[in-house]
C-alpha positions in Angstrom: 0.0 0.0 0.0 1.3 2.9 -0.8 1.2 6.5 0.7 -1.7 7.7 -1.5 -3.7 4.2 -0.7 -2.9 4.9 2.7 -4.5 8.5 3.1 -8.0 7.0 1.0 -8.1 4.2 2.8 -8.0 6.3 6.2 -5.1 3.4 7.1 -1.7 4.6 9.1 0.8 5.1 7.2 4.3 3.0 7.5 5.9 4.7 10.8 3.4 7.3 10.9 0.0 8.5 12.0 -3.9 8.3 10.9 -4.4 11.2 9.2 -7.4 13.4 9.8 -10.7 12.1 8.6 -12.1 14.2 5.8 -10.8 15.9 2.6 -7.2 17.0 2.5 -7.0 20.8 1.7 -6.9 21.5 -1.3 -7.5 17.7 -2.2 -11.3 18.6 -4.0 -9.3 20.6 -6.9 -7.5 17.6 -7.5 -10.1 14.7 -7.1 -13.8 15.7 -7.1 -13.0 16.5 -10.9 -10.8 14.6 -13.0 -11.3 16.5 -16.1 -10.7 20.3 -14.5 -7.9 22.1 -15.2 -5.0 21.8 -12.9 -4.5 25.6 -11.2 -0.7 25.9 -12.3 -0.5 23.7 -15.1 -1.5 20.8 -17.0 -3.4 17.9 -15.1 -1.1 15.2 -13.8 -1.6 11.9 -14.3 -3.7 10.1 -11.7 -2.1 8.5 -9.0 -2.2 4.4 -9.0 -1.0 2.2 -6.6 2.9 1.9 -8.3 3.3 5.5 -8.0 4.9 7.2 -4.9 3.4 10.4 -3.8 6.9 11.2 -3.1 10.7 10.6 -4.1 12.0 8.8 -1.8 14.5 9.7 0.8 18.3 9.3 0.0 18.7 8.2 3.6 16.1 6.1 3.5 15.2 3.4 0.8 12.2 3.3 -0.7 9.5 0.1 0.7 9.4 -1.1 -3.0 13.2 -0.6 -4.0 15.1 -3.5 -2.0 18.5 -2.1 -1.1 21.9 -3.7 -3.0 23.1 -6.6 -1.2 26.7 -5.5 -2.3 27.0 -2.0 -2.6 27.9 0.0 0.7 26.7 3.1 2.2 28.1 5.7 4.1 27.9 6.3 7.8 25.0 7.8 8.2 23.5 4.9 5.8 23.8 1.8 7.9 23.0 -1.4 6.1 20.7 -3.4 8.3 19.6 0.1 10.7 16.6 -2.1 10.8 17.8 -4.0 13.2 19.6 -1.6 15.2 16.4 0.7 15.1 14.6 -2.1 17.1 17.8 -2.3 19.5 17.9 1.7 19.7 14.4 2.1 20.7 13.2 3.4 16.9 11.0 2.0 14.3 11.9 -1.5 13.9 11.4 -3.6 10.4 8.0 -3.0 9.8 7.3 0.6 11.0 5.8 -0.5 14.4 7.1 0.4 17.8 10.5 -1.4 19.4 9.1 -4.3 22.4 11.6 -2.4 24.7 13.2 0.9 25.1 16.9 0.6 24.9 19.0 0.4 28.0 22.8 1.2 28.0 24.7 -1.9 27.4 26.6 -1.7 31.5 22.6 -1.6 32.9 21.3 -4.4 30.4 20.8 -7.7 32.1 21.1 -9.6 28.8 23.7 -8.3 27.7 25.4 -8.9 31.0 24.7 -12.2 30.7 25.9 -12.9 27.4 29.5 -10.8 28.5 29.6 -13.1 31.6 29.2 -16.0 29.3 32.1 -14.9 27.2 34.0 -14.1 29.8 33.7 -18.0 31.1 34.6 -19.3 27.8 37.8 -16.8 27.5 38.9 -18.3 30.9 38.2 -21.5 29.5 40.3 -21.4 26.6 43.1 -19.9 28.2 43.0 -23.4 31.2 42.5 -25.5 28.0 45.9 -24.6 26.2 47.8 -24.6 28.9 46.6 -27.9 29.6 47.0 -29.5 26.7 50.5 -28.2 26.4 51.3 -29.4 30.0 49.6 -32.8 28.8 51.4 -33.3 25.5 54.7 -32.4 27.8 54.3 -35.0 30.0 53.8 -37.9 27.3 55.7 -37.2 24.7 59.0 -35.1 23.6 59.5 -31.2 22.4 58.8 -32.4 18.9 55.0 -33.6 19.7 54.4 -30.4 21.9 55.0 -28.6 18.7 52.6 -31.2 16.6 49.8 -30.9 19.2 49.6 -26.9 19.5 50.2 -27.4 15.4 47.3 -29.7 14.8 44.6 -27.0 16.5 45.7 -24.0 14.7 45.7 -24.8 11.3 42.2 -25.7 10.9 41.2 -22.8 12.7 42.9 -20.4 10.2 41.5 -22.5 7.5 38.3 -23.1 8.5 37.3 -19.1 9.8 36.0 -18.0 6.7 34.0 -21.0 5.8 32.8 -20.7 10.4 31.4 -16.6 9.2 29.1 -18.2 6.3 27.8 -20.9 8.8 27.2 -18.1 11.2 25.5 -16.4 8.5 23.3 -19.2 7.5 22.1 -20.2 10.6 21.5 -17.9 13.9 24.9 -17.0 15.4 23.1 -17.7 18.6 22.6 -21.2 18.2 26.1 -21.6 16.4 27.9 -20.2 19.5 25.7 -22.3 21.6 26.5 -25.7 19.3 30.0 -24.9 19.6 30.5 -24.1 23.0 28.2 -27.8 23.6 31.1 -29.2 21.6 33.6 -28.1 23.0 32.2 -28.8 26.8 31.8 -32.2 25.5 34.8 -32.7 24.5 37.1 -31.7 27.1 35.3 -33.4 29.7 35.7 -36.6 27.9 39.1 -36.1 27.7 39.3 -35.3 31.6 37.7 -38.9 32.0 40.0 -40.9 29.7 42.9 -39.2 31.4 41.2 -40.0 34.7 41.1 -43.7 33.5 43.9 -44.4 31.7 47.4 -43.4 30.4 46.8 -41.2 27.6 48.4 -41.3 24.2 49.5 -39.1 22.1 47.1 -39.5 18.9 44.5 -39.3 21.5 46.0 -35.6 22.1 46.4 -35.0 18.7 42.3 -35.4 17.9 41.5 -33.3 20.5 43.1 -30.1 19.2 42.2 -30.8 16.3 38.4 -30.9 16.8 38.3 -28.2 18.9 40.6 -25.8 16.5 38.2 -27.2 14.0 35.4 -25.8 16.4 37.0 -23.0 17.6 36.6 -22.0 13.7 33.0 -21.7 14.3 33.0 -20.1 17.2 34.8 -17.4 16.7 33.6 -15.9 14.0 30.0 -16.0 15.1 30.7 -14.5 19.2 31.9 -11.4 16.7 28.7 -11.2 14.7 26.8 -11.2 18.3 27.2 -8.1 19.6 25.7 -5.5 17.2 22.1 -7.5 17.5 22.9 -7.5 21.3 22.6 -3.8 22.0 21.2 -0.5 20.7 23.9 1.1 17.7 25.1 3.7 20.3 25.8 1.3 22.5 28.0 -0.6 20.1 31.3 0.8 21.2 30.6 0.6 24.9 29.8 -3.3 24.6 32.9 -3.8 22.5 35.3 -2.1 25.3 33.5 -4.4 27.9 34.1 -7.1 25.7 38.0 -6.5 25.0 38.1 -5.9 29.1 36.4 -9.3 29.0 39.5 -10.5 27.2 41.7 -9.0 29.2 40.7 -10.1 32.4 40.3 -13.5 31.2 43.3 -14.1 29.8 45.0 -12.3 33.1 43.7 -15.2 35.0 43.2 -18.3 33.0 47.1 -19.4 33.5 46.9 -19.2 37.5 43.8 -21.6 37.6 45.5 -23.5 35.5 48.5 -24.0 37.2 46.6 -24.1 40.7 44.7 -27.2 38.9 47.8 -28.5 37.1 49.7 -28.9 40.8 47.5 -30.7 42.0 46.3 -32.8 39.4 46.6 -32.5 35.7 43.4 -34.3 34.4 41.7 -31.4 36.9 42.5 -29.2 34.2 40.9 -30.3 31.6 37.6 -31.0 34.0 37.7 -27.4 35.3 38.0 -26.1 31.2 34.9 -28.2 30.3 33.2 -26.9 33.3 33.6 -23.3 32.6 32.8 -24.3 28.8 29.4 -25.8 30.2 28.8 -23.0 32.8 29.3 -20.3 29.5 26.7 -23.1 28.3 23.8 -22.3 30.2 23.9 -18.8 30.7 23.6 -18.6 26.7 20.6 -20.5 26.6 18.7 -17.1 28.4 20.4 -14.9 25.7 18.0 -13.1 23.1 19.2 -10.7 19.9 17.3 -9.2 17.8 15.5 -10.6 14.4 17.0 -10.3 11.1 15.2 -7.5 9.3 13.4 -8.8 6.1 15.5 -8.9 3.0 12.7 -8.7 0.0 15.8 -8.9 -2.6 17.5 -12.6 -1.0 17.3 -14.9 -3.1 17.3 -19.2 -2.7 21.0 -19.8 -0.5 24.0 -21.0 -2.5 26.2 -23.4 -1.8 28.8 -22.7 1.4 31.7 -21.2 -1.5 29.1 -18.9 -3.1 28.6 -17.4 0.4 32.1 -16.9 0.6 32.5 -15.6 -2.1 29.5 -13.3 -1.5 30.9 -12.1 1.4 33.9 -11.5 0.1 32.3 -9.0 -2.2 30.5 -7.4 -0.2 33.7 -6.3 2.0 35.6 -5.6 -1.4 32.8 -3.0 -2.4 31.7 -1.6 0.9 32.8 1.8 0.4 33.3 1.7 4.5 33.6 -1.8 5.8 36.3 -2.4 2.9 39.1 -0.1 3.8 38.2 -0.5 7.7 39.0 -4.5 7.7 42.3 -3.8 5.5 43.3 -1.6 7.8 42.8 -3.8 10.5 44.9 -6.5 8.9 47.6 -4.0 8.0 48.1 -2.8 11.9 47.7 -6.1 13.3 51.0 -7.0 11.3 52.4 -3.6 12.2 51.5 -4.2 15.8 51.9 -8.0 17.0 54.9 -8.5 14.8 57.4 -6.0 16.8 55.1 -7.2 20.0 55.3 -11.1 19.7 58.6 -11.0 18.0 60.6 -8.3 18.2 60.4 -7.5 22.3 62.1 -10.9 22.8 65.0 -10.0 20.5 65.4 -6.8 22.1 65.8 -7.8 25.0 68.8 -10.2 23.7 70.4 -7.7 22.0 70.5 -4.9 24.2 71.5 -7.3 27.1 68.0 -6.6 29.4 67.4 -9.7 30.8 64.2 -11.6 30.3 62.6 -9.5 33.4 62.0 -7.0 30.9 60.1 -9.1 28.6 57.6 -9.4 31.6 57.7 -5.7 31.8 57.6 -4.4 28.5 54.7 -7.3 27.2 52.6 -6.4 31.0 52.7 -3.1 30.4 50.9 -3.3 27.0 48.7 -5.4 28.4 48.0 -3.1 30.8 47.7 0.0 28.5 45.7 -2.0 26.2 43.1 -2.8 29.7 42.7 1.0 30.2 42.3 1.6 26.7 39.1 -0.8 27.2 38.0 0.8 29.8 37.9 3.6 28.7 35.5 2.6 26.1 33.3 1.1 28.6 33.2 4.1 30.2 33.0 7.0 27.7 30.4 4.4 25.4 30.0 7.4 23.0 32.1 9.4 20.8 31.9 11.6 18.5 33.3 11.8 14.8 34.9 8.2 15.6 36.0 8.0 12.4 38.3 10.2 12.4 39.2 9.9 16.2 40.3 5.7 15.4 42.8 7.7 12.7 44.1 9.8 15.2 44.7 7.0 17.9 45.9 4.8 15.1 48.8 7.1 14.4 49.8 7.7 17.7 49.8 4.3 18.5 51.8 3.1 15.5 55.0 5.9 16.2 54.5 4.3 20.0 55.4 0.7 18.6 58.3 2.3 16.7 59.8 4.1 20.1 59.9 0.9 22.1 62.5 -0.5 19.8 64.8 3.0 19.8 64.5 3.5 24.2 67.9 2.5 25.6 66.1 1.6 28.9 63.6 -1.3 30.0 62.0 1.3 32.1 61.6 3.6 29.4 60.7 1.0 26.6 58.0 -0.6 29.1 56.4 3.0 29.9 56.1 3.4 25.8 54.5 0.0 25.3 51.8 0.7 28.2 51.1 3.5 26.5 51.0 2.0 22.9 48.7 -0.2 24.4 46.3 2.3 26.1 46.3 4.0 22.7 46.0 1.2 20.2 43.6 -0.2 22.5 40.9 2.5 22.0 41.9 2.3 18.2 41.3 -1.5 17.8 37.8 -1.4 20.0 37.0 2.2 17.5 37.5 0.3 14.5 35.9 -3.4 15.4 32.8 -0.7 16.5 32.8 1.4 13.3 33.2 -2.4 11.1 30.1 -3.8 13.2 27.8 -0.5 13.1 28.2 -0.8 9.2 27.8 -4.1 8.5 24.8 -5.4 6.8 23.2 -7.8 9.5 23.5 -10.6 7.3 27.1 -10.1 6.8 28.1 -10.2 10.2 29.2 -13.4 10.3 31.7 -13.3 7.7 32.9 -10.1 7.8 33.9 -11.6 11.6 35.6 -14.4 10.2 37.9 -12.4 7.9 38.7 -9.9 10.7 39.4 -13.5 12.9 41.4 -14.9 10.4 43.3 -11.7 10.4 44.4 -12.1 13.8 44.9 -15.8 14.4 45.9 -16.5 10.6 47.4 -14.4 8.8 49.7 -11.5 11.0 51.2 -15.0 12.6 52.1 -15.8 8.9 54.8 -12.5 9.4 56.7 -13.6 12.8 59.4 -15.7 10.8 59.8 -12.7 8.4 60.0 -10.6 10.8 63.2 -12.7 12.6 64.8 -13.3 9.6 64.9 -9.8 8.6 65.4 -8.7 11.9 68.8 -10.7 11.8 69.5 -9.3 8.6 69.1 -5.2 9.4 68.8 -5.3 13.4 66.0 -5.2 15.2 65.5 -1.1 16.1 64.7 -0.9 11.7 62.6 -3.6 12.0 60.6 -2.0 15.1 60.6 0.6 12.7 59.2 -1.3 9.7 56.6 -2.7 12.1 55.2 0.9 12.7 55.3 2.0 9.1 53.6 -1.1 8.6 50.7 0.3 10.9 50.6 3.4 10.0 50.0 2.5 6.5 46.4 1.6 7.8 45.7 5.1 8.9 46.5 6.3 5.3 44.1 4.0 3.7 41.0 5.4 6.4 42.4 8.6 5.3 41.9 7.9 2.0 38.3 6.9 2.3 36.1 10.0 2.5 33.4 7.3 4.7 36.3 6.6 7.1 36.6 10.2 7.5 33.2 10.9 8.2 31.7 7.7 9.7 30.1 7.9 13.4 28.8 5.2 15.5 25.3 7.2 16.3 21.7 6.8 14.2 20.6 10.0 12.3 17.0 9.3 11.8 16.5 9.8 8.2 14.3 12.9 7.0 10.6 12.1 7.2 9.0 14.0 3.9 5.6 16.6 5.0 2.3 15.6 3.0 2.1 17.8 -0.3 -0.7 20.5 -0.3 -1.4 21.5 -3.6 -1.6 25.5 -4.4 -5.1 26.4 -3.9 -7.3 27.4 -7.1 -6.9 31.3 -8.0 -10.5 32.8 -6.9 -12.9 33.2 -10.3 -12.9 37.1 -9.4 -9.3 38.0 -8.8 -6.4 38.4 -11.6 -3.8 35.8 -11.1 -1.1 39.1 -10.9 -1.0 42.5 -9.9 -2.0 45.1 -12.2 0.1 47.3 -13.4 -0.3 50.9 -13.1 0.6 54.3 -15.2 
C-alpha cells in the first residue's frame, strides 16, 4: 500500500500516524473532478498504486526498492539500521514500535549475561591450552608439543572464513551455543580418559584438532553477536566491555591453570569443560534481535558462493572495505614488533628476560585501560576520524619501544601504545560492526578473525629473519610503518573520515498540499499601473 492508498483508505501510514478524517486541503481541486484544469499547469496523471506520492528519501530506501546486497553506504546509511532501530528504541522492520526501550549496554541484564558467558569461555580457553601443552609435555618429547599446538591451529585459520558463512546461514546464537556444547563435550571426555587411563598421544592430537576445527566456528560467530545485542550507540561501549572481558580472562586463565595443574593435571581439563558448560547455560537465556526482512534474497548457494558473496560485499563496501584492510595491515604492524621483536630486544640490548615481563605487561595493561575507557565513555563523536588519530599515535609508539635504551623507558612506551591502540582496535571493530549489513556479520567476523589468528602470525618468521639481517630497532621501525599505512588507507576513504557510531533518523517528507485554485474574481497578478 502505498502513501496515497494509505490517506483514502484512512489506514496509518508506514511509521506514521492516521491522518485526519475528511478531505485533505486542497485535495477537492484535484479529485472531485478529474477533467478540471490543474491551477498551475496541465493535469497530472492520476495516481495508482505503483506511483509514490513522493521521491523517496536518500537516507532512507524506498518500501518497494530492496537495497543492493553488495554496494555500501556511508555512515549515516547503515545497512541493516533495521535491526539496530529495534535495538535503539526506533522504528523497527516494519514501522511499528520497538518491544523495549533501549538500555545502556553496562545496565542491560542480557547483555550482561551474554559478556559473563564470554568471559567463562575466555577463561576456558586460556585453562584448555595450557593444559594440553602441560599434557602433550608429559607424554611425549619437544617435537610432539609442537605437533599438538600445530594440529589446532591450522584448521582454525583454515576453517574461519568458511565458520562466518555458517554463522550467517544459521542464527549466530545457536552456532555459539553448538559450539561451545562441543567443545564442553569434548574436554570433559578427555578429563575422564585421562582419569582412567594413560593417555596417548594420537588421543591428544584429535582433540586439538576438533576443537581448533570448532573454535573456527565459534569465533567468527561471538563477533557477529554483539551489534544484535545492544542498541547502535551502545555498540562501542559493549565492544570495550568485551575487549576488558578478554583482558581479564586471559589475566587469570594461566593461575587456575596452574593451581589445577599442581594438584592434578586431568583437573584441568575438567575445570575447562566446566567453565565451557557453565558459559553453556547462561547462553541459553540470551536473546538478539531478528533479522530485518531482505525482499531482494534470493534461494542460498552453496557454502563457496557465500564466501565468495561475502567476500564482495567487504571488497565493495565503500566503509567496511578499507576498515578491515586496515585492521589487517596494523595487526601485522603491531603484534609483529610485539610477539617477536620484544624478545629479541631484550637479547640484543642485554635486558634480561625480566624486561620481557615488563615491557609485554605493560601493554597489556595500556591495552586494559584503553578498554576501559570505552566502557566508560560508550559514545564518541566523529569516531571516524578519532580511530585515525589513535591509530597514528599508537603506531609511532610501537616504533619508540624498539629506539629506548632503557627497560624502564621501553615498558612505559609500550603501556602507553597499548592504552592507545587499545581505543583504536575497540573504534574500528565498532565502526566495522555498526556498518555491516546484518546478514554479513558473520563473515565479515571471520575475515577480521582470520586476520588475527591466521594471517599477522604468517609474518613472525619474516620478521626474525629480517630482523637478523638489518637489526632489530629498523625492523621496530618497519613494524610501525607497517601500521601506520592503515591510517593512510582510512584517510583515503572520505566514509572513514566521516563515519560515526550514532543513528541519524532519516528525514521524514511533510504531506504535499497542492496551491489552492486562484479565486474566479481575482487576476492571477498585480496590475500594473501608469
Amino acid at each position: 500500500m502505498t502513501d496515497a492508498d494509505a490517506d483514502r483508505a484512512g489506514s496509518p501510514r508506514p511509521g506514521g500516524s492516521v491522518p485526519p478524517a475528511g478531505p485533505r486541503p486542497g485535495a477537492g481541486t484535484l479529485l472531485s473532478d478529474p477533467s478540471a484544469p490543474h491551477p498551475t499547469g496541465p493535469r497530472p496523471a492520476p495516481r495508482t498504486a505503483t506511483t509514490p506520492t513522493a521521491e523517496p528519501s536518500p537516507l532512507r530506501p524506498h518500501p518497494t526498492a530492496p537495497p543492493h546486497p553488495h554496494v555500501g553506504e556511508g555512515p549515516c546509511d547503515v545497512p541493516g539500521a533495521s535491526v539496530a532501530s529495534v535495538a535503539s528504541g526506533g522504528p523497527g522492520p516494519s514501522g511499528q514500535p520497538p518491544s523495549r526501550p533501549a538500555q545502556p549496554a553496562h545496565r542491560d541484564t542480557n547483555v550482561l549475561r551474554w559478556l559473563t558467558a564470554y568471559f567463562a569461555s575466555i577463561v576456558g580457553d586460556s585453562v584448555y591450552f595450557l593444559a594440553l601443552g602441560w599434557a602433550a609435555a608429559q607424554f611425549a618429547g619437544p617435537a610432539q608439543v609442537g605437533l599438538v599446538l600445530a594440529v589446532g591451529a591450522v584448521p582454525r585459520a583454515l576453517l574461519m572464513l568458511l565458520g562466518g558463512v555458517v554463522a550467517d546461514r544459521f542464527d549466530p546464537r545457536k552456532v555459539v551455543i553448538g559450539s561451545d556444547a562441543l567443545r564442553a563435550a569434548v574436554i570433559l571426555a578427555l578429563a575422564a580418559l585421562l582419569w582412567l587411563s594413560t593417555p596417548k598421544i594420537w588421543l591428544l592430537v584429535l582433540v586439538a584438532l576438533l576443537f581448533g576445527v570448532v573454535d573456527a566456528l565459534f569465533m567468527p560467530a561471538v563477533g557477529a553477536l554483539p551489534p544484535r545485542l545492544t542498541a547502535p550507540d551502545e555498540v562501542v561501549r559493549l565492544v570495550g566491555m568485551r575487549q576488558l572481558a578478554i583482558r581479564i580472562g586471559k589475566a587469570v586463565g594461566p593461575p587456575l591453570a596452574g593451581f589445577a595443574l599442581a594438584h592434578h593435571g586431568e583437573a584441568a581439563f575438567a575445570m575447562a569443560g566446566v567453565l565451557f558448560a557453565f558459559s553453556l547455560v547462561l547462553l541459553a537465556g540470551v536473546r538478539i534481535a531478528p533479522l530485518p526482512p531482505d525482499p531482494g534474497a534470493g534461494e542460498p548457494g552453496t557454502p563457496w558462493q557465500d564466501l565468495a558473496d561475502g567476500l564482495r560485499y567487504i571488497r565493495r563496501h565503500r566503509l567496511v572495505g578499507p576498515l578491515v584492510l586496515a585492521t589487517a595491515l596494523s595487526e601485522i604492524g603491531f603484534m609483529a614488533p610485539l610477539q617477536v621483536g620484544v624478545f629479541l630486544l631484550a637479547g640484543e640490548r642485554g635486558f634480561g628476560a625480566s624486561s620481557i615481563g615488563w615491557i609485554l605487561g605493560a601493554f597489556a595493561v595500556g591495552a586494559g585501560l584503553g578498554a576501559v575507557g570505552l566502557s566508560l565513555m560508550g559514545r564518541i563523536r566523529r569516531a571516524g576520524t578519532a580511530q585515525l588519530c589513535t591509530l597514528v599515535v599508537a603506531s609511532a609508539a610501537i616504533g619508540a619501544i624498539g629506539l629506548l635504551p632503557t627497560v624502564a623507558g621501553a615498558a612505559a612506551v609500550a603501556g602507553f601504545a597499548g592504552l592507545v591502540g587499545g581505543v583504536c582496535g575497540g573504534l574500528s571493530i565498532a565502526l566495522i560492526q555498526h556498518n555491516t549489513a546484518a546478514s554479513y556479520q558473520g563473515r565479515v567476523a571471520g575475515v577480521l578473525a582470520l586476520s588475527h589468528v591466521g594471517l599477522a602470525p604468517l609474518v613472525f618468521p619474516l620478521f626474525g629473519l629480517a630482523a637478523g639481517a638489518v637489526g632489530v630497532t629498523p625492523m621496530f621501525l618497519i613494524g610501525a610503518g607497517i601500521s601506520a599505512s592503515a591510517a593512510v588507507v582510512g584517510l583515503l576513504s572520505p566514509d572513514v573520515r566521516r563515519a560515526e557510531l550514532t543513528m541519524r533518523p532519516a528525514p521524514q517528507p511533510g504531506p504535499r498540499t497542492p496551491a489552492p485554485a486562484p479565486r474566479p474574481d481575482t487576476d492571477p497578478g498585480p496590475r500594473r499601473t501608469r
